[in-house]
C-alpha positions in Angstrom: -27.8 97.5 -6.4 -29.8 95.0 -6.4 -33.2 94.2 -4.3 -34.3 92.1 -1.8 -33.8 88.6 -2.5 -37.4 86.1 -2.2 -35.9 82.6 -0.7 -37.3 79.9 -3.7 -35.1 77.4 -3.2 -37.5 75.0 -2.3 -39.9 75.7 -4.8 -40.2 73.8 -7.7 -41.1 76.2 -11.0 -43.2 74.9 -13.8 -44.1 76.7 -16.7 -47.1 77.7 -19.2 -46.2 77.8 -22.6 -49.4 80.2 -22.7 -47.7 82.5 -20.2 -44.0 82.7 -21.0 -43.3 82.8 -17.5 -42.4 80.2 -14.5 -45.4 79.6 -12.0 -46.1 77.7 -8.5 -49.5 77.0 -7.2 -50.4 77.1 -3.7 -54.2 76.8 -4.1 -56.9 76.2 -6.6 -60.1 76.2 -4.6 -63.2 75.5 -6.4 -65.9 76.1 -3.1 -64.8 80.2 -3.3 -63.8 80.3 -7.2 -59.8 81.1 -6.1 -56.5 80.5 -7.2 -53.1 81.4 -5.5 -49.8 81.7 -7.6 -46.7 82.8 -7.8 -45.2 83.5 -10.7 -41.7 84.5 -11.7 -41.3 87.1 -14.6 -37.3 86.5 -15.9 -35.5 89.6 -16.0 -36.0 92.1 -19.0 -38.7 90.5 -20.7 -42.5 90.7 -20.8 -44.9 88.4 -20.7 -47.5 87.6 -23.3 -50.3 89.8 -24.3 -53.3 89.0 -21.8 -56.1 90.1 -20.1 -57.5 89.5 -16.8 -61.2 88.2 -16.6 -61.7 87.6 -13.0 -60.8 90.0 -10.2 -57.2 89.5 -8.9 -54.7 91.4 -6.7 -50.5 91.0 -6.5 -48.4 91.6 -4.2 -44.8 91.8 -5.4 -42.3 89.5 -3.4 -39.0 90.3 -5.5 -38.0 93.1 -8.2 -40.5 94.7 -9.9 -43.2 94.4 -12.0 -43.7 96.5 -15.1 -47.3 96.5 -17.0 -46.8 97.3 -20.8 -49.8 98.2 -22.8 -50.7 96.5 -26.3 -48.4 99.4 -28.2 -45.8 98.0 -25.7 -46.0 101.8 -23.9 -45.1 101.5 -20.6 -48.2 101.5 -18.4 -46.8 101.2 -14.5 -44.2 99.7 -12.2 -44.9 98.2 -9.3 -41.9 97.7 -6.8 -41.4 94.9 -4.0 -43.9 94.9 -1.6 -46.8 96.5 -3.4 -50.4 95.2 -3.2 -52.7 96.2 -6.0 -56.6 95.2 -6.4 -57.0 94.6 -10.2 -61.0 94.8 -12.1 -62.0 91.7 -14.3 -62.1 92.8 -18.0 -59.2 95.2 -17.8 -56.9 96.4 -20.5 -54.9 94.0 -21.8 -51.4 94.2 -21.5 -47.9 92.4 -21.1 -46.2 91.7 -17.4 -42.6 91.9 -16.9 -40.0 92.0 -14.4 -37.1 95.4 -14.9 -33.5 94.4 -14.3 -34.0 91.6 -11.8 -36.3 88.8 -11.8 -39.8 89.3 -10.3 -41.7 86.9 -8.5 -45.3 87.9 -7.6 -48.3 86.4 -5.7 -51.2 86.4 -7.7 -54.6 85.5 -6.3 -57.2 85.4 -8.6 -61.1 85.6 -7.5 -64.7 85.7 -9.1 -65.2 81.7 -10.2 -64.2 78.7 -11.8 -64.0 79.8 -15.4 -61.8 81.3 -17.5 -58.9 83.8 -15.6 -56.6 85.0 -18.8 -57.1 85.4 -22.3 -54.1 85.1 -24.0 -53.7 87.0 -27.1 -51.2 86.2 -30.3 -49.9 89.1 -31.7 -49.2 87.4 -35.4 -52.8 85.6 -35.8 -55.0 87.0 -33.6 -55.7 84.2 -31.8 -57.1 83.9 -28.2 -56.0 81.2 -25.7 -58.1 80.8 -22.6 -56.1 79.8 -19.4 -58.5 79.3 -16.3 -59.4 77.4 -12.9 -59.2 73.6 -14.5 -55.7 74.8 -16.0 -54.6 75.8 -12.1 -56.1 73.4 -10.7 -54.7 70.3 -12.6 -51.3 71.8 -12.7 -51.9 71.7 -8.8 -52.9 68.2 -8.6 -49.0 67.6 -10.7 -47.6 69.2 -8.2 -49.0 67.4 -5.4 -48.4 64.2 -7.3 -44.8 65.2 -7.6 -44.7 66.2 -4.5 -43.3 69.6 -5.4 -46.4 71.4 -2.8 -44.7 69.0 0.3 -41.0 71.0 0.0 -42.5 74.3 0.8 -45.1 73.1 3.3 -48.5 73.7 1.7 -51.9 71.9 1.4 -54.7 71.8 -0.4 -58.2 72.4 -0.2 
């Protein structure tokens, strides 16, 4: 059986090559050092190894979402409609959705820096994904007009 279905048809998904995963920003604002996302984890499959280094909480609109840890042990699952308060400088790990699709609001808080580092299994390499990276892709989406179909603004 599956889950309660969260209504996206008007929301146009972009993706992060950094993240693996689909994403939609509703706000990026620099005067309180925030972003809102959502981001939709495709069934079955984690994410890439990151960690979080700002403050953020979820809340899970659709599915579930399962934390791996870097040995890819499974850490926790979160179901629809939990809310969890997350620490900067936590362990890394992978996200994922279990066998339906997850979408999740992220909000991240704590500055205008870098949110994520993004780690490469095969060369050890870090990628750094933060405010600027939200806040252009919000500006695209605006352009696009993508933020008009499902009513939101910007600061």
């Amino acid at each position: 059986m599956q889950g309660y279905r969260f209504d996206d048809r008007n929301i146009t998904w972009r993706t992060f090559d950094s993240l693996g995963s689909a994403y939609f920003v509703y706000a990026a604002d620099e005067q309180n050092g925030s972003v809102d996302v959502l981001i939709k984890f495709p069934s079955n499959r984690q994410g890439k190894l990151h960690q979080h280094l700002m403050a953020y909480s979820t809340f899970v609109l659709q599915g579930e979402l399962r934390f791996h840890r870097p040995n890819g042990e499974l850490k926790e699952i979160r179901p629809t409609g939990s809310y969890v308060v997350g620490a900067a400088n936590g362990e890394p790990h992978t996200e994922g959705a279990g066998d339906e699709e997850a979408i999740v609001l992220f909000s991240i808080r704590g500055g205008t820096g870098d949110m994520f580092a993004i780690f490469d299994k095969q060369t050890d390499e870090v990628r750094k994904l933060g405010f600027a990276d939200f806040k252009a892709a919000l500006a695209d989406q605006i352009a696009s007009g993508a933020t008009t179909k499902v009513g939101s603004r910007a600061f």
